[in-house]
Legacy VTK file of the C-alpha trace (Angstrom):
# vtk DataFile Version 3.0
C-alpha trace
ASCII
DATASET POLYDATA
POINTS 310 float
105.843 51.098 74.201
103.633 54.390 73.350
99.938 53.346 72.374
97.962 54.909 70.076
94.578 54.034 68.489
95.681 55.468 65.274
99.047 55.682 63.599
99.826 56.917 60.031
103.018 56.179 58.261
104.128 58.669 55.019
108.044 57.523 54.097
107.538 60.296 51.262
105.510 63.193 52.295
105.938 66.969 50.995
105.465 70.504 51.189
102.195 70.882 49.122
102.192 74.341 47.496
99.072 75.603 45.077
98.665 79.037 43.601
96.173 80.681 40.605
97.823 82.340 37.246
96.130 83.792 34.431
96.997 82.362 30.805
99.555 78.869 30.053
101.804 80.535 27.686
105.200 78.781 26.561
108.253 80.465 27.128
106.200 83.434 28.707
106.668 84.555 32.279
103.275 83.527 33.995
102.721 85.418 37.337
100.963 83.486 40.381
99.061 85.084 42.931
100.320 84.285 46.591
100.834 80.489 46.776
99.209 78.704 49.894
101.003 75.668 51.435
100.128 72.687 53.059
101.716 69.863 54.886
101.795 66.912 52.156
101.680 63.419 51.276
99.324 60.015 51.966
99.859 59.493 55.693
99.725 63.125 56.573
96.440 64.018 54.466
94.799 60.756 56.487
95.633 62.083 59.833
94.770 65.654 58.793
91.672 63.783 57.122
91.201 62.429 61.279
91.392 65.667 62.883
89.205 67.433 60.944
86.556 64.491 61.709
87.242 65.175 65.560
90.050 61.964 66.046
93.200 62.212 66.909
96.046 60.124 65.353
99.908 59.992 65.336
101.560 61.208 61.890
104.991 59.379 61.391
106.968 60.769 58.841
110.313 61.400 57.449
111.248 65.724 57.052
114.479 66.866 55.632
116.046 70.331 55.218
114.045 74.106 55.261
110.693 72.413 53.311
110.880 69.608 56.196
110.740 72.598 58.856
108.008 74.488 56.700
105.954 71.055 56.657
106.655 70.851 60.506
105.628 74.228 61.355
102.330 73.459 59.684
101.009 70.308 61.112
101.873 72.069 64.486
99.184 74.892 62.869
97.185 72.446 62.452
97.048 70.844 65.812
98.307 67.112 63.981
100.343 64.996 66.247
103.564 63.624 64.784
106.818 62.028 64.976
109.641 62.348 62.590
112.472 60.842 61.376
114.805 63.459 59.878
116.649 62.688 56.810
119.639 64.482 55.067
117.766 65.118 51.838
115.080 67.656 51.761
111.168 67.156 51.851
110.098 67.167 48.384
108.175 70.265 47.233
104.465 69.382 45.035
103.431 72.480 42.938
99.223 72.880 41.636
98.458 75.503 39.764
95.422 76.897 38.006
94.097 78.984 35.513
92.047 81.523 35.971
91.174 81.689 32.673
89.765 78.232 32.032
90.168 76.564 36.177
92.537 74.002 34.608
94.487 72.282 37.078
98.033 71.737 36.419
99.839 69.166 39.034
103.433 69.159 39.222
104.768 66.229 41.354
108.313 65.673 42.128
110.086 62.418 43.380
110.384 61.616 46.250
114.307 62.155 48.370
116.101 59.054 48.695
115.995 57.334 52.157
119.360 56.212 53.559
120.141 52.550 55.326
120.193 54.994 58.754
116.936 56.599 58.303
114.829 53.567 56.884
116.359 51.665 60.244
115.141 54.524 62.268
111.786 54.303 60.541
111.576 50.804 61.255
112.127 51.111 64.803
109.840 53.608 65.211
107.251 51.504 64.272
108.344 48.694 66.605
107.800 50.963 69.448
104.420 51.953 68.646
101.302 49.612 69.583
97.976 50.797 67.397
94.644 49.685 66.845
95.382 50.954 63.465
98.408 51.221 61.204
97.838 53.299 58.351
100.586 53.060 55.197
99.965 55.509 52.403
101.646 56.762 49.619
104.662 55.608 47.967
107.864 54.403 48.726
111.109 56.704 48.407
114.168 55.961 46.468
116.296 53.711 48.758
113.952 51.754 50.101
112.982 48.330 48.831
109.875 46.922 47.214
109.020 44.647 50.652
109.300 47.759 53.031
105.712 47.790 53.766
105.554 44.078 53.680
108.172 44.001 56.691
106.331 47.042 58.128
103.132 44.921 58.091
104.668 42.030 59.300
105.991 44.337 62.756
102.415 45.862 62.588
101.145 41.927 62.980
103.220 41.340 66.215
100.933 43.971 67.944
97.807 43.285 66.736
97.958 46.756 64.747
94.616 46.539 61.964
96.993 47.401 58.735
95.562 49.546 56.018
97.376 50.044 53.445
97.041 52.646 50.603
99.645 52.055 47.759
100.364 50.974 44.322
102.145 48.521 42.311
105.039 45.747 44.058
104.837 47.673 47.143
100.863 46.523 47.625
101.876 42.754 46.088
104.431 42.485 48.342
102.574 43.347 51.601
99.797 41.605 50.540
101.889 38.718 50.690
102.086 39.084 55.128
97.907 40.002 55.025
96.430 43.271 55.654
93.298 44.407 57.269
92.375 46.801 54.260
93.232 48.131 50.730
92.162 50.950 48.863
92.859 50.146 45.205
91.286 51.867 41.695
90.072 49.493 39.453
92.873 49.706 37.639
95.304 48.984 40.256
93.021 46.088 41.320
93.467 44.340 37.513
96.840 44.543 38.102
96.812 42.910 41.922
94.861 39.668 40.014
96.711 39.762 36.458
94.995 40.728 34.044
94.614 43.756 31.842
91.661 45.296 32.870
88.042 44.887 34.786
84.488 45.927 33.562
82.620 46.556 36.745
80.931 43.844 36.901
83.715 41.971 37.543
84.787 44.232 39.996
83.209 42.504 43.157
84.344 38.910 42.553
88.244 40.394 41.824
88.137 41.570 45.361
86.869 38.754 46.376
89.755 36.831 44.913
92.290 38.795 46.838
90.077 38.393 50.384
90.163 34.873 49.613
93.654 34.263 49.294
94.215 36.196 52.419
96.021 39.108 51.283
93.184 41.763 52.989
90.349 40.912 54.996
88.159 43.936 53.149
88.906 45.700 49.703
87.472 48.742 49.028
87.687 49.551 45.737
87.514 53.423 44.461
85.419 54.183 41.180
86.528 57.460 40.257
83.188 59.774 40.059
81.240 57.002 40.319
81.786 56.288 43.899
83.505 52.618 45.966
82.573 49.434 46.764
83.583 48.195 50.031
83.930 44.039 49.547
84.401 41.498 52.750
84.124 37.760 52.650
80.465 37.418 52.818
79.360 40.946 51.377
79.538 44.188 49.131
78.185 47.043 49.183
78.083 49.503 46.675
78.025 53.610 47.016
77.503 55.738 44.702
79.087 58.909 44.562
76.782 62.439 45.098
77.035 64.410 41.913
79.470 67.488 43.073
80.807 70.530 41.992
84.395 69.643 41.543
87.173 71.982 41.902
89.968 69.601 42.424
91.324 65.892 43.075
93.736 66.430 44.990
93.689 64.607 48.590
90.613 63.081 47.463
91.493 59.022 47.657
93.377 60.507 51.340
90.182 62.325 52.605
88.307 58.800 51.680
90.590 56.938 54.022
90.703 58.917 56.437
87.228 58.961 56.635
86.745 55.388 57.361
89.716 55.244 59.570
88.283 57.456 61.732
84.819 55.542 61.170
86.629 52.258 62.243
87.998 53.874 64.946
84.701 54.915 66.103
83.003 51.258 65.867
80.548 52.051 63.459
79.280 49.666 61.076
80.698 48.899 57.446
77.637 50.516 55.738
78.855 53.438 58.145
82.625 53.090 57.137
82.227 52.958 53.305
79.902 56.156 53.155
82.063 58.172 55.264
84.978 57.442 53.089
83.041 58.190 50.082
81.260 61.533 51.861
84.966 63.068 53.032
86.482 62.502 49.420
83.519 63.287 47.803
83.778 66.665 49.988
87.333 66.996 49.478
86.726 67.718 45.405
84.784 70.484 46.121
88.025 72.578 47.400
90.889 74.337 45.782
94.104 73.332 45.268
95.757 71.111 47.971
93.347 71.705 50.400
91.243 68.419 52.261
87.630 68.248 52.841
85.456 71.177 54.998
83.536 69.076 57.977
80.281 70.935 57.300
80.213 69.545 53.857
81.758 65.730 54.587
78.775 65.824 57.529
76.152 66.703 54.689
77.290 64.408 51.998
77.301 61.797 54.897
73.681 62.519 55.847
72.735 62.486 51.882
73.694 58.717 51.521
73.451 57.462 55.095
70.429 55.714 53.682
71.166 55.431 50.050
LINES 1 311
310 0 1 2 3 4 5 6 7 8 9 10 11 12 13 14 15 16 17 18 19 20 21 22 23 24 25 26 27 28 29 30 31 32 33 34 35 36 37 38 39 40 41 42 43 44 45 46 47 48 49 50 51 52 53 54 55 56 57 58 59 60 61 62 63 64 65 66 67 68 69 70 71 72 73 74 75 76 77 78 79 80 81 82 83 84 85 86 87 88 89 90 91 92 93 94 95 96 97 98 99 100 101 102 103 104 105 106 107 108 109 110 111 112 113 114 115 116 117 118 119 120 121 122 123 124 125 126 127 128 129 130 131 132 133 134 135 136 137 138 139 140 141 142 143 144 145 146 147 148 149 150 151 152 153 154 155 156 157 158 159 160 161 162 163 164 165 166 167 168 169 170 171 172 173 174 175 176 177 178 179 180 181 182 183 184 185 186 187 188 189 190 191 192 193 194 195 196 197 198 199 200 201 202 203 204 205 206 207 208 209 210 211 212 213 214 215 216 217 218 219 220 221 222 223 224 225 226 227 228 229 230 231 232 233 234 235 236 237 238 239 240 241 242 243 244 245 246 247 248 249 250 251 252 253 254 255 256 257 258 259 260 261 262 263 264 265 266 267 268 269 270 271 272 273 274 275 276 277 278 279 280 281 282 283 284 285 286 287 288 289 290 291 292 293 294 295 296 297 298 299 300 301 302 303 304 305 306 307 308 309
C-alpha cells in the first residue's frame, strides 16, 4: 500500500481555460486575446493550493481524451503529483472570460463526462490502495456515479485511518455525512440545507454546525461567509475570521485555495486558530488574481500575517 500524508480525489476535474475580450455583443463575433489554461477542478486546485504553500500531495483524478492530456501536461508543469484513472469520455473544458470594457466575469461551466461501471471501480480501488493522513474529496460527482460514492469512499477512507475532508454539495455531502467525516466546508446556504430548513441568519450559524458535529456527521465545520470571511466550529468552540477587505479580480478557485490552505495547515500540526486563518488568507489571496488562476504565496503569506492575531 503507497502512503501519503495527503491525497486529493477530483472524479470531475477539467481543462480550465480564461481569456479577455472587448465588448458582450449578441450575435457579434467577439475576439479573445490568447486564452491561458490551467489544470481544473476541486481536488486538483487543493493540491495545486498545497504546492504552492511548500506541501506535497497526491492528485487522483479521472482524464479522458486530448483535454485529459492537455490537463496532464500541466500539472507535470506544475510539479503536482498525480495518479489517473483514464476514462473514454473527454475531460470537460471550463471557459472565463472578461471584459475589458467593464472587468465583468463571464463563467461558462460545462458538465461533467459520464463515468462508466469500469472506471468508477478503478477509482475505487485506487483509493483502497492508498493509506493518507488526509483524504481530500472535492467537487462534484460525474454523471454515472451514484449519490453515496463519497459516502463509500469515506467509508474505505475510515479503514485506514485517512482524516476525510470533504468539499461538496447537496445528497453527495448528506450521504457521506451519514459514515462521519473529519471536515466540511459548506456556505451558509448549503449548511440550511444539511439541517432542513430554508435559510440561516448568522447568528444561527454557529449552533447549525454544531448540530451536524453533534450528530456525528463531521468532527469540525467550517463554514464559508462569502466576503465576509468563515467560521471554523468544533465541539467545544468557534472561532470566527473575518475576511481582509481585497481588491477582487475573480472567484474562481477561491473556496479550493481556502482548503487547501488548511489542509496543508493540518498537515503541518498547527493549531485551529492557525488552520482557519490560513484557509481564509489563501482564498482571500486567490480573489485578487485573474481568471482561473489560484492564490500568489507572497500575498496568502501577507494576508496570513494581517490576521494571525485578529
Amino acid at each position: 500500500m503507497k502512503t501519503f500524508d495527503i491525497v486529493t480525489l477530483t472524479v470531475s476535474p477539467a481543462l480550465d481555460k480564461s481569456a479577455h475580450f472587448s465588448g458582450l455583443v449578441p450575435e457579434q463575433k467577439m475576439r479573445c486575446e490568447t486564452p491561458i489554461f490551467d489544470a481544473g477542478g476541486g481536488g486538483v486546485n487543493v493540491s495545486k493550493a498545497i504546492s504552492k504553500l511548500g506541501g506535497t500531495s497526491l492528485a487522483v483524478l479521472t482524464t479522458g481524451g486530448a483535454t485529459g492530456e492537455m490537463l496532464k501536461n500541466i500539472l507535470k508543469r506544475d510539479s503536482i503529483l498525480f495518479e489517473v484513472i483514464e476514462t473514454e469520455s473527454w475531460t470537460r473544458e471550463n471557459f472565463v472570460a472578461v471584459d475589458n470594457y467593464t472587468n465583468s466575469q463571464y463563467r461558462f461551466v460545462f458538465p461533467a463526462p459520464a463515468v462508466t461501471v469500469f472506471e468508477k471501480e478503478k477509482i475505487s480501488s485506487i483509493i483502497q490502495g492508498l493509506k493518507s493522513n488526509f483524504l481530500v474529496i472535492s467537487g462534484g460527482l460525474s454523471e454515472g456515479l451514484a449519490v453515496d460514492f463519497y459516502k463509500q469512499i469515506a467509508e474505505t477512507a475510515k479503514k485506514s485511518n485517512s482524516k476525510l475532508i470533504v468539499d461538496t454539495t447537496g445528497e453527495p455531502l448528506k450521504k457521506v455525512l451519514e459514515t462521519g467525516v473529519y471536515l466540511i466546508k459548506p456556505n451558509v446556504g448549503e449548511l440550511a440545507k444539511l439541517i432542513g430548513v430554508e435559510r440561516l441568519e448568522m447568528e444561527e450559524v454557529k449552533d447549525a454546525a454544531k448540530q451536524i458535529i453533534e450528530s456525528g456527521g463531521a468532527e469540525m465545520v467550517v463554514v464559508s461567509l462569502g466576503p465576509q470571511g468563515a467560521v471554523l466550529v468544533t465541539k467545544d468552540t468557534a472561532d470566527f475570521v473575518a475576511a481582509p477587505n481585497v481588491a477582487k479580480k475573480s472567484t474562481v478557485g477561491a473556496g479550493d485555495s481556502m482548503v487547501g490552505g488548511m489542509v496543508w495547515a493540518l498537515s503541518q500540526n498547527k493549531s485551529l486558530k492557525e488552520v482557519i486563518r490560513w484557509g481564509v488568507a489563501c482564498g482571500s489571496a486567490a480573489t485578487m488574481n485573474e481568471g482561473t488562476q489560484l492564490f500568489k504565496l507572497e500575498e496568502a503569506q501577507r494576508l496570513f500575517e494581517w490576521l494571525k492575531d485578529k
